[in-house]
C-alpha positions in Angstrom: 39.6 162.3 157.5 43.6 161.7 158.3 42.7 162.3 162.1 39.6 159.6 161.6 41.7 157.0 160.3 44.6 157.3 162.8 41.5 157.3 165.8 40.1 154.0 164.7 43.5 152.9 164.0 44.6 153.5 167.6 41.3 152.1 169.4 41.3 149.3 167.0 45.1 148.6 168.3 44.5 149.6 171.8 41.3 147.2 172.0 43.7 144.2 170.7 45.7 145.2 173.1 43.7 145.4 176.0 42.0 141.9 174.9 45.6 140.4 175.1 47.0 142.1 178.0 44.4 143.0 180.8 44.3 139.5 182.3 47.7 139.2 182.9 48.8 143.1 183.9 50.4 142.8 187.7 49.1 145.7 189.6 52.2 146.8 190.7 50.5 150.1 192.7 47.8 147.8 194.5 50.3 144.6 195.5 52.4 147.7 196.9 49.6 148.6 198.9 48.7 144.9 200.0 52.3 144.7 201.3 52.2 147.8 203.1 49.2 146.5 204.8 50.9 142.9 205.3 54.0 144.0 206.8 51.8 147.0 209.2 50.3 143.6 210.2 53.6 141.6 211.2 55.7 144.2 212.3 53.0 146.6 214.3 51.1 149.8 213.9 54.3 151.7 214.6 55.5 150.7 210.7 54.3 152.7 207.9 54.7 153.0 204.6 58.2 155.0 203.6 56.7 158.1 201.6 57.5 158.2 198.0 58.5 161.5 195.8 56.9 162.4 192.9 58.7 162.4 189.5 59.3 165.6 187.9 56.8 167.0 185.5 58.7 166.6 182.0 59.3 170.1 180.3 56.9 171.0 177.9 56.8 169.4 174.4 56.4 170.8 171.0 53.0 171.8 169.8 53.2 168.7 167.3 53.7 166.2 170.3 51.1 167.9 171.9 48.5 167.6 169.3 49.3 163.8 169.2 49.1 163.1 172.8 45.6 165.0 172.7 44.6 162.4 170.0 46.0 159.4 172.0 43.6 160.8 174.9 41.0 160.8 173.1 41.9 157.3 172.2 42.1 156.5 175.5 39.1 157.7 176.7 37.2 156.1 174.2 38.5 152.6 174.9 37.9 153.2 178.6 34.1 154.0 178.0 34.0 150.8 175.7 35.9 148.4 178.4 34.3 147.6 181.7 35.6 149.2 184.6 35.3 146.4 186.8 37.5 144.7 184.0 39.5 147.3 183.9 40.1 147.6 187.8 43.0 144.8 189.9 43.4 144.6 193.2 45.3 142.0 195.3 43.8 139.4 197.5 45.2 138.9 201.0 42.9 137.5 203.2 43.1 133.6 202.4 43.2 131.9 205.4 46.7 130.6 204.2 47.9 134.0 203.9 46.1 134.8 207.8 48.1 131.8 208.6 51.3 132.8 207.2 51.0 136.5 208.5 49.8 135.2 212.2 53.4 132.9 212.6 55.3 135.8 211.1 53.8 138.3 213.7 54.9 136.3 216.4 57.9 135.7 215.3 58.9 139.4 214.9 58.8 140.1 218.4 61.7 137.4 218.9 63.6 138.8 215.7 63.2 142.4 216.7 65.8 142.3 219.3 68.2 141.8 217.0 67.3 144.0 214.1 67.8 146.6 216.5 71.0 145.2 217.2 71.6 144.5 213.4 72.7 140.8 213.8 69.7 140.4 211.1 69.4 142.0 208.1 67.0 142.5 205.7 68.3 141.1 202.3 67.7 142.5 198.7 65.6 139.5 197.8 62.9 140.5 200.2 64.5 138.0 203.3 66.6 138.4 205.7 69.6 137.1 207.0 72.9 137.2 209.6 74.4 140.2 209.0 76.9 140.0 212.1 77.3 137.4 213.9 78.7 139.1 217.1 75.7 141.3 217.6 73.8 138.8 218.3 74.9 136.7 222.4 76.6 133.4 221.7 73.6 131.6 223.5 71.3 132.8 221.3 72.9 132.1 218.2 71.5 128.7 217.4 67.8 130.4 218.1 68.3 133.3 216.0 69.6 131.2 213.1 66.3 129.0 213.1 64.4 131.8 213.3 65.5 133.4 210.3 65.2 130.1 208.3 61.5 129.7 209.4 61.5 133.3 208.6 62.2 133.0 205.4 60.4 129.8 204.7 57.5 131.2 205.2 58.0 134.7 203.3 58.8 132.9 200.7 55.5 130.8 200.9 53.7 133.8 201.6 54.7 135.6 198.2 53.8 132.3 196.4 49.9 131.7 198.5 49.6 135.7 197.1 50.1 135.1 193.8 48.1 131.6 194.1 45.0 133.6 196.0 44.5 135.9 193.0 45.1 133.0 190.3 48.5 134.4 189.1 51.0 132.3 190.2 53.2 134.1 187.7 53.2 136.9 189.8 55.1 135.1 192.3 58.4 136.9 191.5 56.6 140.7 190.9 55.3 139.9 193.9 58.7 139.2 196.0 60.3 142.4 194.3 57.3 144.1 195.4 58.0 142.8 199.3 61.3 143.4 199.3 61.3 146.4 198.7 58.4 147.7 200.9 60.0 146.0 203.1 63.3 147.9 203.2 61.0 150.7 203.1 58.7 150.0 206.3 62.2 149.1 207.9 62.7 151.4 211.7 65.0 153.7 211.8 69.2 151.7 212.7 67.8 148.8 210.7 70.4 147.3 208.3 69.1 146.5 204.8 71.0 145.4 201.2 70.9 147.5 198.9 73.1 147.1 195.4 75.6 144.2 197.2 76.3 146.5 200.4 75.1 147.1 204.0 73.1 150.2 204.6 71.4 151.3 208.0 68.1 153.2 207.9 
């Protein structure tokens, strides 16, 4: 009866929950994904995605903890049968012809940028941009060039991350979004790229 009570408790909760919460979740896993694909698409098929590590499995827990995580399962599994998958399910959007737009200027951009990410007179910033890094990698005639093209660079990644959260009627997501971005970003980076990370200059 005890066991009864605490599973309608929980369903009840997790149902109120759900109600409150599933329209607004960000699906961090899937815009992860989209931004792989995204930046594969700017920078090349030679980018992939960095591979990830696995957390550690957590040592075992008491047969008490164990018994409850059983019951939240259950719980679990119960409000999944009662919610609809396809409610249940997020993806991201990225193939509004803004965002084709956005991703065609950026591709042809990158193969004037490249030169000097190699080079590392740009940078790739912790706010998923990039910038200068050193001024004296990059030739003294191409200084004014390389400085416009990071600002239109950035311009539109910055438009990009906002038509993203606009084309899957979040805007609110414009800031998981950018997090999101710079990070795969860093991650997709070549091997001697220079990238922020915690206020410092690393190379890949």
């Amino acid at each position: 009866m005890k066991l009864f009570k605490w599973l309608t408790g929980t369903v009840s909760g997790l149902m109120l929950v759900s109600c409150v919460t599933i329209n607004i979740y960000f699906p961090a896993a899937a815009a992860e994904k989209a931004a792989d694909r995204i930046i594969e698409d700017v920078w090349g098929p030679g980018t992939r995605p960095g591979e990830g590590t696995e957390p550690e499995a957590e040592p075992a827990q008491e047969q008490s903890s164990a018994i409850e995580a059983g019951h939240r399962n259950i719980a679990i599994n119960m409000l999944n049968w009662l919610i609809s998958p396809a409610a249940a399910q997020a993806d991201i959007n990225i193939n509004s012809p803004a965002i084709n737009e956005l991703k065609a200027d950026m591709k042809e951009r990158h193969n004037q940028l490249e030169p000097f990410y190699n080079s590392g007179g740009i940078g790739l910033t912790e706010d998923g941009l990039i910038t200068v890094r050193d001024a004296k990698a990059i030739p003294l005639k191409d200084r004014n060039k390389v400085n416009a093209l990071v600002a239109d660079e950035n311009k539109d990644r910055k438009a990009l991350y906002a038509e993203i959260a606009r084309a899957n009627g979040h805007p609110e997501w414009q800031d998981d979004i950018r997090q999101t971005f710079a990070k795969r970003w860093i991650s997709n980076a070549a091997k001697g790229w220079w990238y922020q990370q915690g206020g410092s200059w690393k190379q890949k």
